[in-house]
C-alpha positions in Angstrom: 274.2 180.7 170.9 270.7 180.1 172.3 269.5 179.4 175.3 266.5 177.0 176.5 265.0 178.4 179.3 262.0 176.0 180.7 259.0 177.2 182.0 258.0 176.0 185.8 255.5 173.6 184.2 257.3 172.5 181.7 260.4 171.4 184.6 258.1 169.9 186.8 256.9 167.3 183.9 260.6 166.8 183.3 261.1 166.2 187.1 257.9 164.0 187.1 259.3 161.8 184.5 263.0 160.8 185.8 261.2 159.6 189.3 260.2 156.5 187.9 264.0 156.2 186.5 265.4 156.8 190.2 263.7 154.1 191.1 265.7 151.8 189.9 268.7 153.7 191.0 267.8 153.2 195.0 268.6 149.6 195.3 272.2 149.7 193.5 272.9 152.8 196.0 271.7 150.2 199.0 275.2 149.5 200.3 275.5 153.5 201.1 274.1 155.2 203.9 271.5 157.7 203.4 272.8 161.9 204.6 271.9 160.6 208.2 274.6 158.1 208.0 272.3 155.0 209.0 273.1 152.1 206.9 269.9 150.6 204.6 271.3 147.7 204.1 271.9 146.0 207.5 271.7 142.4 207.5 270.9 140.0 210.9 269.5 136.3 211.2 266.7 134.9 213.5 266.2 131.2 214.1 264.1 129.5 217.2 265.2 125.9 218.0 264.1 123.4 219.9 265.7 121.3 222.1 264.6 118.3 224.5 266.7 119.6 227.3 266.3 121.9 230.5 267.6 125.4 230.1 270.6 124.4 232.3 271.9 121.5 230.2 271.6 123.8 227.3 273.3 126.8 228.9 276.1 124.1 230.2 276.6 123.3 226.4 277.1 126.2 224.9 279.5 127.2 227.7 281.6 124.4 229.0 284.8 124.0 227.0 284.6 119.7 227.6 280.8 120.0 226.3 281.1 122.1 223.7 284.4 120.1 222.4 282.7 116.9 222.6 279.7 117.9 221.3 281.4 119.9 218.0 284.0 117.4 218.1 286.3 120.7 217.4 289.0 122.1 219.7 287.3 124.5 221.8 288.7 126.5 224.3 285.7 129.0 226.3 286.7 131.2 229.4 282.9 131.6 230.8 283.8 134.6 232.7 282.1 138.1 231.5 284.7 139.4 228.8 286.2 135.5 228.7 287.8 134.9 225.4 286.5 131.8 223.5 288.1 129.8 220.6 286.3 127.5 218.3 286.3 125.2 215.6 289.8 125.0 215.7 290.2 129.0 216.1 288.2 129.5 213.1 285.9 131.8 215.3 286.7 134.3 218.2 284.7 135.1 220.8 284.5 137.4 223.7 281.0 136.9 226.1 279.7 140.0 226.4 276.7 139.0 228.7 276.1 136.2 230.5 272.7 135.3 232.8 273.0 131.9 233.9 270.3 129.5 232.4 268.7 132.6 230.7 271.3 134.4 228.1 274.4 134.5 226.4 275.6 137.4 224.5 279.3 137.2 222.6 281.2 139.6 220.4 282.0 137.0 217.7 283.9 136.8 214.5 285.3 135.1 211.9 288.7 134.1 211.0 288.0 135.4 206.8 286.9 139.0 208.1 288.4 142.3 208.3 290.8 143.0 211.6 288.5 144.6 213.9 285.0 143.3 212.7 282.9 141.9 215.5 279.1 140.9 214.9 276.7 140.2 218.1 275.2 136.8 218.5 272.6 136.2 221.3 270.9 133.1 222.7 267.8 133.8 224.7 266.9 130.2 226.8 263.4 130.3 227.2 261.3 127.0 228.6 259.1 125.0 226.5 257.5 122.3 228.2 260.2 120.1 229.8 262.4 121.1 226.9 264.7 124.5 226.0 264.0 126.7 223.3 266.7 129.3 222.2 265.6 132.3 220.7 268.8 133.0 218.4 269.9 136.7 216.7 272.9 137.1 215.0 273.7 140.8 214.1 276.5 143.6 212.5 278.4 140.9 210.3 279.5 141.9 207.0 277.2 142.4 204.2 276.7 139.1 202.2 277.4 136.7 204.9 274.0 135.9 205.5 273.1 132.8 204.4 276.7 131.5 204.8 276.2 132.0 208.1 272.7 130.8 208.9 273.6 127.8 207.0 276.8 127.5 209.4 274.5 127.8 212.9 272.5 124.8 211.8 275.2 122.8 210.4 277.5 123.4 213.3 275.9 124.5 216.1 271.9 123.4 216.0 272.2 119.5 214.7 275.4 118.3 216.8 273.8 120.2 219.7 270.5 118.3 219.5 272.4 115.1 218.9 274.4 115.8 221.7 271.7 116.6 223.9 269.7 113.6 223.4 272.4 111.5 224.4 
């Protein structure tokens, strides 16, 4: 039987040569956290919209049951309270507010009806004035992996365009 024993140089040019290899290892691992536990792979969604409305009107929108019914056309049903339940789109999403600052912020734990028992994201709408109008600076955090774009599509489709039609009316 022999052995190979390597020299020190000789094992560092090994080493030197699989680093390029790992390389493309890294991104297939991306789902797993790192030894400090902290998740690489985290994904969240920003959008800033527009609308020709005070902060109030908007503020109103997003948390009167009637308003929010009429404008999703969707049965709604929002306790504005701080820890209120809310049910939307026909109780496709659950929601708790988490914080609420009139005319300013809403934060909600928020979920949807296809995810796991127990998974809540964080949504946030920041009301800041533009001109005569509202603009609400929108992050949407800690939902599953993947969901992204579904998602983001979903704010504007549901949320954003009935909410500026509603508003201008």
């Amino acid at each position: 039987m022999t052995t190979q024993q390597l020299s020190r140089r000789a094992f560092s040019v090994r080493l030197a040569g699989l680093v390029p290899a790992l390389a493309f290892v890294r991104p297939r691992l991306g789902a797993l956290t790192q030894g400090d536990g902290i998740s690489r792979t985290a994904e969240a969604i920003h959008q800033d919209v527009v609308f020709a409305a005070s902060r109030e009107r908007v503020y109103e929108a997003l948390l009167d049951e009637k308003q929010f019914g009429k404008m999703t056309g969707q049965p709604t049903t929002i306790d504005r309270a701080p820890g209120g339940a809310l049910s939307l789109f026909g109780a496709r999403i659950k929601a708790r507010n988490i914080e609420l600052v009139p005319n300013q912020r809403i934060v909600q734990a928020w979920r949807s009806e296809g995810w796991d028992p127990g998974v809540y994201s964080l949504v946030r709408f920041e009301l800041l004035a533009q001109g005569t109008g509202t603009k609400i600076a929108f992050d949407h955090t800690g939902f599953p992996v993947g969901q992204a774009e579904h998602l983001a599509a979903g704010w504007k489709t549901n949320y954003w365009d009935p909410m500026t039609k509603y508003l201008a009316g």
